[in-house]
N, C-alpha and C positions, 0 to 999 in steps of 0.2 A: 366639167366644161368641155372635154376633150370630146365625150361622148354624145355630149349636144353638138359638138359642130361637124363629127360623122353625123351625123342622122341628118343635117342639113343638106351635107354634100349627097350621102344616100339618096335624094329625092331625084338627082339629077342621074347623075352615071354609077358612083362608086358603087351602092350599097346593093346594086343586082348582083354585081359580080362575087363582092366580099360573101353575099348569103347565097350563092350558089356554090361560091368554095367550100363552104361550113356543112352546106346540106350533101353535098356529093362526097368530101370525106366521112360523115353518120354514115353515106349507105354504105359507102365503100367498105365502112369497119365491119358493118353490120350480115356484111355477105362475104366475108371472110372464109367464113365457117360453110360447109356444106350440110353439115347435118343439125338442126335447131333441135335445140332443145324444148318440149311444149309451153314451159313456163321456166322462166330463168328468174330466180329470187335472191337479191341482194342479200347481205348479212343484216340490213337496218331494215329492210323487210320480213325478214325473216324473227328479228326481235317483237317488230311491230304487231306479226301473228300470233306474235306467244307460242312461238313455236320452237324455239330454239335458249337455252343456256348456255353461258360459256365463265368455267372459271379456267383465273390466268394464272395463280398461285401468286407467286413474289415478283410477276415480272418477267425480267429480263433472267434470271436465273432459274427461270421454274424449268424448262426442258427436258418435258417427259422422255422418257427411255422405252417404257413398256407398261403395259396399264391388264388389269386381272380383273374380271366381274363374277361376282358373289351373289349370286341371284338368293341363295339364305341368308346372308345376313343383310342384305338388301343394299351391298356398298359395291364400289368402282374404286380397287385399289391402284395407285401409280403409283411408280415408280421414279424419280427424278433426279436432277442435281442436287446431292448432298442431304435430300427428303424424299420420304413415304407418304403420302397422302391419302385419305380414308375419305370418299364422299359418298354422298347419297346420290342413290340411283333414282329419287325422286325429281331433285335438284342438286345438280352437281355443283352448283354456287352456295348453296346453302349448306351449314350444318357442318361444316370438312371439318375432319381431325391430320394433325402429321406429327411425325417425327421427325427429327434432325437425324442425321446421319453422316457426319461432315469428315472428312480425311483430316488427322491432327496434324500440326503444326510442322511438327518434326516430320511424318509423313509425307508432306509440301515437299521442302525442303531437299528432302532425300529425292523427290520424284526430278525434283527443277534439277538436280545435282547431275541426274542421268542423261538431261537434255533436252526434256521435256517441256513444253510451255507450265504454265502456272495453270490457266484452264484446264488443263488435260488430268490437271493433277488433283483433281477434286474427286468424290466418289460417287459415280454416276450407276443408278444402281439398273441394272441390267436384267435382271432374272428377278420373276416374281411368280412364285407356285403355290397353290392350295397342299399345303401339308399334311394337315388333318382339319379333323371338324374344327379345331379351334386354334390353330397355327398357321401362319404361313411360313413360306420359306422366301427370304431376300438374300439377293446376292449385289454386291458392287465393287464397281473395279478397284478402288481404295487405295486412287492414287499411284496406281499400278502397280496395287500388289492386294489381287484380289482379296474381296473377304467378305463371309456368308453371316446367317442369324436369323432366328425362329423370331418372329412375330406372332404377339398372342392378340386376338380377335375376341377369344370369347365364343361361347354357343352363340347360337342364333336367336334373336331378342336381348342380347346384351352389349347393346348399341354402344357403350360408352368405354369398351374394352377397346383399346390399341398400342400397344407398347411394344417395345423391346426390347428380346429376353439377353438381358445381359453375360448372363452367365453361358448362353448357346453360340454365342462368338466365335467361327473357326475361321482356319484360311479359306478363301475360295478360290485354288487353285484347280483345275480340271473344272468345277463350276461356271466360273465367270468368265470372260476374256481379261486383256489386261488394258488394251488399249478402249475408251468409250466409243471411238466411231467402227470398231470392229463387229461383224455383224455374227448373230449367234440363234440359235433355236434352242427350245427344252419344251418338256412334257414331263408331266409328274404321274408313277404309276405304282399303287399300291405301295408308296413309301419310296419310290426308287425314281431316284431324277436322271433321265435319259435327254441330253443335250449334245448336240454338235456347235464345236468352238473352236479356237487356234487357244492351244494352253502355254503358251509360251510368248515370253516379252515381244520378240521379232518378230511373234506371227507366221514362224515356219512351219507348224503343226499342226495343222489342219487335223479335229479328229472329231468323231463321232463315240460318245462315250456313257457310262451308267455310271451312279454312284446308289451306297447305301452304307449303311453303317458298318456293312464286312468287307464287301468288294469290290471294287476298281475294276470296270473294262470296257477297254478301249476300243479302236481299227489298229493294225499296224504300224508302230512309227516309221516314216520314212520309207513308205510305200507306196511308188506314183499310181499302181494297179486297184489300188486300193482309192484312195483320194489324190489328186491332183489339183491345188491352188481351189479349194470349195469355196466357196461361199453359202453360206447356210439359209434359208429360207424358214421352211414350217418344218413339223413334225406331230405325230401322235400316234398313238393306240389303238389298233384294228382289227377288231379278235377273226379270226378265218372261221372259227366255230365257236359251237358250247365247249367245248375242254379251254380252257383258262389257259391250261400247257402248252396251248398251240396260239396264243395271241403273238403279234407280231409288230414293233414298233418300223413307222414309217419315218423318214426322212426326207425332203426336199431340198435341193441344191443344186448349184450349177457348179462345173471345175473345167479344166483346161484338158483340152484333147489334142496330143500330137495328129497333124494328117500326115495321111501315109510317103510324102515326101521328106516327113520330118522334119521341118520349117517352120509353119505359123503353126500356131497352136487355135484353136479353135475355140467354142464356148457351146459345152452341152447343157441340157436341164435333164437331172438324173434324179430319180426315185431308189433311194436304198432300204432296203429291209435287214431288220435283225429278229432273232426268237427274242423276245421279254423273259424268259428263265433261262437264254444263254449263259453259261459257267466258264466259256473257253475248255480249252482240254487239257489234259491232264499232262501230259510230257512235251509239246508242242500247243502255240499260240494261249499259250498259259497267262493270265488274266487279257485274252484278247478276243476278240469275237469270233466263236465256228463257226457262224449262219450268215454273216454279214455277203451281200449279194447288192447287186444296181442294177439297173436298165435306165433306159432315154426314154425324157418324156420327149414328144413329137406335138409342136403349135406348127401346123404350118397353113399355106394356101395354095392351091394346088393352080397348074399356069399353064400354059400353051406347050404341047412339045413334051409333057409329063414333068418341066422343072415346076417345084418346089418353092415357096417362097416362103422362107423358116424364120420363125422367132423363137430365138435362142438363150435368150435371157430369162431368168425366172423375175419376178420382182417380189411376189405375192402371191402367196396359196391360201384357202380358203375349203376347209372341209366342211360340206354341210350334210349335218347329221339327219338321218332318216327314222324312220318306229324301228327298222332295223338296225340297229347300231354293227351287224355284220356288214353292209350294201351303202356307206356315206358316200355323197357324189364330190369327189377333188377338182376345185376349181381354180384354174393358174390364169396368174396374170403376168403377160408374157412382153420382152422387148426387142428390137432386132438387136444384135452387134456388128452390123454392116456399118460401113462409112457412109455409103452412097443411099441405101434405103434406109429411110427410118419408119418407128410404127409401133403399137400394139397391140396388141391380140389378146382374149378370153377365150381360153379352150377349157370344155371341159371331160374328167374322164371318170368311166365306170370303174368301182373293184376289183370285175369279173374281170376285164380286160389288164389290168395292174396283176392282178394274179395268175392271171393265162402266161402273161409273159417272165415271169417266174418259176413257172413250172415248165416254159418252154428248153429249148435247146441253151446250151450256156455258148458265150461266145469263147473265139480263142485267135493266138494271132502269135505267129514264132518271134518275130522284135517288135520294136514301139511304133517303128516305123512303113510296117505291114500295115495290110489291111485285114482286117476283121473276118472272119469264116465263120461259122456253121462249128461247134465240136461234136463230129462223130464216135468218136473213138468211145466207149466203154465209160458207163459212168459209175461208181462206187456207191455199196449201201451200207447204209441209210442215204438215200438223195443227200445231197452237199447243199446245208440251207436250212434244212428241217428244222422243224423244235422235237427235242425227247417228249413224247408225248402219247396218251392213249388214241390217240387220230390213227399216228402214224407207225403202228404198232405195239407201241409198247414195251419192245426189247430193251429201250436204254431208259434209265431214269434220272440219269441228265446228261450234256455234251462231254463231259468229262470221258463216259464213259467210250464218244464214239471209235472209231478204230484209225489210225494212225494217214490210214489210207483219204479217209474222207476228209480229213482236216487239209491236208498237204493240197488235194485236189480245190476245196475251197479259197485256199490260199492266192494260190496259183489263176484260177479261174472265176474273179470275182463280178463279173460284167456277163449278162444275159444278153443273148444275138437278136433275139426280137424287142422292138421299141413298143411301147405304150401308144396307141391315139387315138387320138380326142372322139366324142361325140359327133355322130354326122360325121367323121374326117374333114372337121374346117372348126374353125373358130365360129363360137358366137356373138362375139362380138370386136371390130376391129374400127383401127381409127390409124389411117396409112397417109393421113397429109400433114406435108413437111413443115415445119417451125410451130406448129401448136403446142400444148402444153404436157407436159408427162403427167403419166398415172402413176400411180405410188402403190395405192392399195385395194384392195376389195373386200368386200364382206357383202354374202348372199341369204336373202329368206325366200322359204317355200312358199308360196299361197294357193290357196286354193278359192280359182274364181266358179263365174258359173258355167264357164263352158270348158274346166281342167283347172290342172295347177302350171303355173306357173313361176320363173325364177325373176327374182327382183334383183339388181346386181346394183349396189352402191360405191361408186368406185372414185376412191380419192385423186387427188390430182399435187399437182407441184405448186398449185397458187391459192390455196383452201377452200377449192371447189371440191362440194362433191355431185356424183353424178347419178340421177338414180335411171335405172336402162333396163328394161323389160326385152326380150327375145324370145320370138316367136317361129318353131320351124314349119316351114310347108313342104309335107312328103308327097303331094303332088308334082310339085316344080323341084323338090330339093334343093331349096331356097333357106335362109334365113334371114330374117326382118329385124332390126334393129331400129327400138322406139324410147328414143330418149326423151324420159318424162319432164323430171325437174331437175334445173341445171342450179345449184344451193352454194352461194356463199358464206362458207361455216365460219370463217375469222373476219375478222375488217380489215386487218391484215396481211396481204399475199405473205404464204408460207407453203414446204409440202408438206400433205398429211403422212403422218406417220405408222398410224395404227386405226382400225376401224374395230370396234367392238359393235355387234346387235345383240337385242333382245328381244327375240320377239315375242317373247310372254310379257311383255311390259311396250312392246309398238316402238322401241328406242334405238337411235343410234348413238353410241360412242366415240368422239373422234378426237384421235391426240396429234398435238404439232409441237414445233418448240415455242409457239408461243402459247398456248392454253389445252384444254381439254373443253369439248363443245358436247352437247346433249342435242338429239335432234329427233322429232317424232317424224318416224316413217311415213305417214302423211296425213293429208289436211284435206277431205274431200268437197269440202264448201270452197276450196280455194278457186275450185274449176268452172265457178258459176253457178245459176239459181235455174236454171232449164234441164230441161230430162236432154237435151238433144249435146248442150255441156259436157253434163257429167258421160254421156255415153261414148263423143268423141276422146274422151281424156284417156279411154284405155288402159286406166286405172287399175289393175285386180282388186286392189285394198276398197274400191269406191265403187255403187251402183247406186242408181238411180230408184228411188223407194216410194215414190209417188206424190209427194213432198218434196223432197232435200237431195242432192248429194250428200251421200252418207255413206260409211264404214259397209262395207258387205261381209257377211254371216252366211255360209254355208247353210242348208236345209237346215233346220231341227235346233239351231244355237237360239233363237227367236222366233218366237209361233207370230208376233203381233204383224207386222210388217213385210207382208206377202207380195205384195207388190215390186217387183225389182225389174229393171232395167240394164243388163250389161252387156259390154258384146269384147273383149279384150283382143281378140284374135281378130276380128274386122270391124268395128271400131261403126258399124252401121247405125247410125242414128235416123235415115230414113227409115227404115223399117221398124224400128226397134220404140222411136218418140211419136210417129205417124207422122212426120217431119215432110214434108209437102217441099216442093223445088220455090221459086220466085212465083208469089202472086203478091196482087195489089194490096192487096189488106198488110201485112209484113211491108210492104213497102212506102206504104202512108206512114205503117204508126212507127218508123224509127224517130231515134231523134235526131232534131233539124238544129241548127245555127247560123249564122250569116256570118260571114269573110269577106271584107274589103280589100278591094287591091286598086291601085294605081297602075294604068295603060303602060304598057310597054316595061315597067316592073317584074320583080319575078315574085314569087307567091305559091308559098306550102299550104297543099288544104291536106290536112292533117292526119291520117286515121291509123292507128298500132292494132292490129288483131290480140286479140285475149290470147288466143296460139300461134305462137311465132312457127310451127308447121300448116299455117294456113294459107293457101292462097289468096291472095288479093285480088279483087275485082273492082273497075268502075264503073259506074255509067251517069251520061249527061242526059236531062231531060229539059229540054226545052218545045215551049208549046206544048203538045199533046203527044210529042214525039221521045222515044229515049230510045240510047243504043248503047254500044259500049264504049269505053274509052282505052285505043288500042297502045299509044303512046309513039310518038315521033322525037325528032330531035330538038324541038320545040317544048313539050310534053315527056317528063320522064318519069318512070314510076318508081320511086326507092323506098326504102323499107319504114320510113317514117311516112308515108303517103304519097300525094299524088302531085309532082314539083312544073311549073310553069315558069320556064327560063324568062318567057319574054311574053307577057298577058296583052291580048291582044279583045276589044270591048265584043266580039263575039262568041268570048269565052264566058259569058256570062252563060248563069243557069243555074239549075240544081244540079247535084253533084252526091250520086250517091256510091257508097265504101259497101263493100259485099266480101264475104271470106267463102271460101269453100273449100271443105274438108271432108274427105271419103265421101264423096257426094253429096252432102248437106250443106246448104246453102244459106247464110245465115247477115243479114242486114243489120249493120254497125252503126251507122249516120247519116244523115244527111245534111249537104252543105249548098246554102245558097251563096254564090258568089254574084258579088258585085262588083263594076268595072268602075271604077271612074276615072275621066278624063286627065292625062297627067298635067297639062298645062294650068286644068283650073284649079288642081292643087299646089302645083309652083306657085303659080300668081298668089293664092288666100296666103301662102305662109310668109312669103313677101312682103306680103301687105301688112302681117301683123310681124312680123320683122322691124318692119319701120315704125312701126306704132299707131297702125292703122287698123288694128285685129279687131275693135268694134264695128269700126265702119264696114270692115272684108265680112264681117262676120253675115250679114245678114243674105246680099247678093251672091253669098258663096253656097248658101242652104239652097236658095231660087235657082242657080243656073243649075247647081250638079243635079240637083233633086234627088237628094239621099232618101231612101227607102227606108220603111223603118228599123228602127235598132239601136245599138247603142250611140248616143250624143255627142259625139266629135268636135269640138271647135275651132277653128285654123286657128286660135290664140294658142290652143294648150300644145300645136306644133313646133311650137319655137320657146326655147329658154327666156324666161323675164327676171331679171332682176326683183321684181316687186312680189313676185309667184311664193317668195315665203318660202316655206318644207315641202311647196310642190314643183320646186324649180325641176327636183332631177327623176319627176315621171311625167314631165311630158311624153319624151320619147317612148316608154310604153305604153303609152295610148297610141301611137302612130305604129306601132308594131305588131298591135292588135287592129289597126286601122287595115295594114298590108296581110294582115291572117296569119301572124307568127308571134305567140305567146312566149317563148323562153327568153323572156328579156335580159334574167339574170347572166346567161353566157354568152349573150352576143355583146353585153357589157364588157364580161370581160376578156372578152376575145378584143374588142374596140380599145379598148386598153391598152395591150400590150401592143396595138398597130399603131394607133393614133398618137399615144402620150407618150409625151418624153419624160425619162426615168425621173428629170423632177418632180413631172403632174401626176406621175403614176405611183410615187411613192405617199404626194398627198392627199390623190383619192383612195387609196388603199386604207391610208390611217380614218378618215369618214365613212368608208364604207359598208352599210349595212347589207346584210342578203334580204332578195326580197322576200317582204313579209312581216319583217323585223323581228325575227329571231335570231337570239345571241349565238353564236358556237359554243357548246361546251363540250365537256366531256361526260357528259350524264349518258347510263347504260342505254343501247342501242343507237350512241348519236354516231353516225358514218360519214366523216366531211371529206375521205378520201377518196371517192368518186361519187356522181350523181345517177340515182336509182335509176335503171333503164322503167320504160313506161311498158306496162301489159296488162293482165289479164285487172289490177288490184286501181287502176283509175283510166280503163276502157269505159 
């Protein structure tokens, strides 16, 4: 009832104001953002396309840790609270196997004893490595007191293998961390797990280390020159050459950098390298590493004046593999630690360049509290760093044997004077305005379109979005373009993502949070529309246009049948590319048309969402033989949901047509006849049928206004009647399709919370259907935590 007697008062004063409050906070939210994503897809949209899985495990305790894919046995192993999970990389909802893995009793006990909460004290398993063809290797903190174990898999095709191997139970100390929010890397290589952790309770140990079944070696303990307060990032295997002896594992991390007044301590991103068959040496740094060496990676943007605008934080590395598995391209995702700026950055950097500066000059610096020089002086052979290997002579046949001199020098001198940076010297892709949401993760694939290859960057976020972002450089201008495709709601859940796994021999993404593990195919090319001029602006790589469909694109020679293709990724030309013609009359007759009523001196949305929220919006009025544009005044305002009429005045009538234009393609959305009608002589009918005169109003109300044709309105069904039966509470949506604004459902219950008092609002809440009359449930892809924004999937 509450809501029927707003909509009465609306006709007079209130309800301009209340729907232009509503419609001006949408735009406001809506242009928030500077940069639009093309197509931004809900989580319950995204179920809707069959495009997305998600299992949750148990809940509230599932809380992945770390997650491993097995493209041979065809599984996506996680890692969890107090469980191992085995899913199919078909369906990750389907089919799981797990194992329990829980910290026992006494375990608890002992952990709660030390101080620890209860949660902390469960074993949260941390490290997960392909061991051999038919083992893994799991590690978990175990209640903080780490502890490791072989899981057997089985060959490949023996699906139904997953246990584990009881008897292979050891400590995982140097393994694992102790505490589960402590952050850690590993790499498994030829048998040998090379991981950077804090191996001790307090977390003062910061080390980079190898293990195997003979021996132990570490960085130095309690050596600031060496690490300083790390925080560990990635890690992996990078052979320099064909000699094996000369492969080289890599580490990423940030640590803490005295500056030269020695005060604040500062936050680098450092790249460290070790030889893969370092032994340590023989009388000196005996099981510790001879080779271990760093340098600075460098994210920055370059500013007025020659400063600098540094992102210093690592968050996430992402190596993506090449045919050359010498040449993998390292891609950081980067954060400030400024107070005042915040930001992110994707830089990315070459090998050549990672190894130039390794083999440059080492740095040196007489206290902590110097600054950094250049080392001149004399440097000792074999270079300080090397692997024993046939590369680099061949004299030693392992570091054991190096000579006393070059160990000491290493020691001493573990920081190289040149930094690392990035591609182009600038990020390629940055997101520098304040209170938006944080990135978490990334993972990147290669593609190859038709006019080059291309990098596709999926990049997780703090509220289970992921983001897919194409970047394009122009060595013309020495520019880079940043085109953010689809903006993907992976949980229903705001959560950060944790971890991104691809596949791109299977088109999939992997994404884990603490609330689930989600599957996501890389994309959906019918998503972009049924026109060649569609798919061409979507700028797609994965998608070209075939003469038919939006469809998957195939490099030369993958498919003889389907020769026909249309792409253009780097300028995005659909005039050229579709024979895409500017504005003429034929495109402008055949849109589709609707009619919109409004009441004089009213306000009134005539509606139109572009399929690409990176398109510009266009109107124009055509009345008589005449059209122009519609440029927008304070009267007339143009927001992102369409085109808003504070105060409709009866020579606003006309057609009213919605145009987007994108890279120069010009493209007709709708048209909308609007119609005025007089506001008094709709006061008066509802009046009339207020009193109970709505037969008699009825008929002189049709003659004076002379409603054109369309849908059947009658001043009766304007006003609530007690006799109306189950249509008492949609009157009001027919008078809100009368004024040309369809979402009746939230202007309900927006009316709601203003109009009704907590007692009417409690018992229209208990009657309350959604329109439609569907029940809430909880059945897969049901999303009642927010309402699907409107784009490209009901334009």
């Amino acid at each position: 009832m509450c809501v029927s007697m707003m909509i009465a008062a609306c006709t007079r004063t209130v309800y301009p104001s209340l729907m232009l409050l509503y419609l001006v906070l949408l735009g406001t939210a809506h242009t928030a953002q500077s940069i639009y994503p093309r197509i931004r897809l809900s989580h319950k949209e995204l179920w809707q396309l069959n495009r997305t899985w998600v299992f949750q495990g148990h809940g509230a305790s599932f809380q992945p840790q770390t997650m491993l894919l097995d493209e041979g046995h065809e599984r996506l192993y996680v890692g969890a609270k107090n469980i191992l999970f085995s899913l199919s990389l078909d369906r990750v909802n389907t089919h799981h196997r797990e194992i329990h893995w829980a910290s026992t009793e006494s375990q608890i006990e002992e952990c709660m004893m030390k101080g620890r909460e209860k949660s902390e004290c469960a074993n949260y398993i941390k490290v997960l490595q392909q061991y051999n063809q038919t083992h893994l290797l799991a590690c978990g903190t175990g209640a903080f007191n780490p502890i490791c174990a072989l899981v057997r898999v089985g060959h490949a095709g023996q699906d139904r293998v997953f246990a584990l191997e009881e008897d292979s139970v050891m400590s995982g100390r140097g393994r694992c961390p102790y505490d589960p929010n402590s952050p850690c890397t590993s790499t498994l290589s030829r048998g040998e797990l090379y991981i950077g952790l804090y191996t001790d309770y307090w977390e003062n140990d910061g080390a980079l280390c190898r293990l195997n079944n003979q021996t132990y070696t570490r960085t130095e303990r309690n050596d600031r020159q060496q690490l300083n307060e790390p925080k560990f990032v990635g890690s992996a295997v990078i052979p320099d050459n064909d000699d094996r002896d000369d492969d080289k594992v890599y580490f990423f991390f940030t640590e803490r950098e005295t500056d030269p007044e020695g005060a604040n301590k500062a936050v680098y991103t450092r790249v460290g390298r070790v030889c893969a068959n370092d032994q340590g040496g023989q009388r000196m740094l005996v099981n510790r590493w001879s080779s271990f060496l760093k340098t600075r990676l460098i994210c920055s943007v370059a500013g007025p004046n020659g400063i600098d605008t540094h992102f210093d934080e690592l968050e996430d590395v992402f190596v993506l593999n090449n045919k050359d598995e010498k040449s993998p391209e390292i891609f950081g995702l980067f954060s400030t630690t400024s107070a005042v700026f915040k930001g992110y950055a994707v830089c990315v950097y070459h090998m050549d360049d990672i190894r130039a500066a390794f083999n440059g000059q080492f740095a040196y610096r007489e206290r902590p509290e110097h600054h950094w020089t250049p080392y001149e002086d004399r440097v000792p052979y074999p270079r300080p760093g090397s692997c024993a290997s046939k590369v680099n002579g061949g004299g030693f046949s392992s570091s054991k044997e190096f000579p006393d001199e070059v160990l000491r020098f290493v020691r001493s001198h573990p920081a190289m004077y040149r930094p690392v940076l990035p591609q182009h010297h600038r990020p390629v892709l940055l997101q520098t305005e304040p209170g938006r949401r944080k990135l978490t993760q990334i993972a990147v694939d290669r593609v190859q379109a038709q006019d080059g290859h291309y990098h596709v960057l999926y990049v997780g976020t703090d509220d289970s979005m992921v983001l897919k972002v194409i970047t394009i450089y122009n060595k013309d201008t020495d520019t880079m373009e940043e085109v953010l495709l689809e903006e993907m709601q992976v949980f229903k859940v705001p959560a950060p993502i944790k971890e991104i796994i691809i596949s791109p021999k299977r088109q999939q993404l992997y994404v884990g949070s603490e609330v689930g593990v989600a599957q996501i195919r890389l994309h959906q090319c019918d998503l972009y529309g049924s026109e060649c001029a569609d798919c061409c602006l979507a700028r797609d790589p994965y998608c070209a246009w075939d003469g038919l469909t939006c469809s998957r694109f195939y490099p030369a020679g993958v498919y003889t049948k389907r020769r026909f293709r249309r792409q253009d990724v780097r300028h995005g030309n659909a005039v050229q590319l579709c024979n895409g013609l500017q504005i003429d009359d034929e495109k402008w007759q055949r849109a589709g048309e609707r009619p919109v009523y409004s009441v004089e001196s009213n306000s009134t949305l005539l509606e139109c969402v572009p399929r690409s929220l990176q398109a510009k919006v266009l109107w124009f009025v055509q009345k008589g033989g005449e059209k122009h544009e519609v440029r927008g005044d304070e009267r007339v305002i143009m927001i992102s949901h369409g085109l808003l009429f504070l105060h409709v005045r009866s020579s606003d009538a006309g057609v009213y047509v919605c145009q987007t234009v994108e890279h120069g393609y010009v493209h007709t959305l709708l048209r909308i006849t609007l119609h005025v009608l007089k506001g008094e002589r709709v006061e008066s009918a509802i009046h009339a049928a207020a009193d109970g005169e709505g037969e008699k109003a009825a008929a002189p109300f049709h003659s004076s206004v002379s409603l054109p044709p369309g849908p059947s309105i009658s001043p009766r069904s304007l006003v609530p009647s007690a006799a109306s039966g189950s249509h008492t509470r949609l009157w009001y949506k027919e008078f809100l399709q009368l004024i040309g604004y369809g979402d009746a459902q939230r202007v309900e219950e927006y009316c709601e919370r203003v109009w009704c008092s907590d007692k009417k609002r409690k018992k229209t809440k208990r009657r309350y259907v959604p329109l439609g009359g569907e029940k809430r449930g909880r059945g897969r892809g049901d999303d009642n935590s927010h309402r699907a924004p409107r784009h490209a999937l009901d334009t």
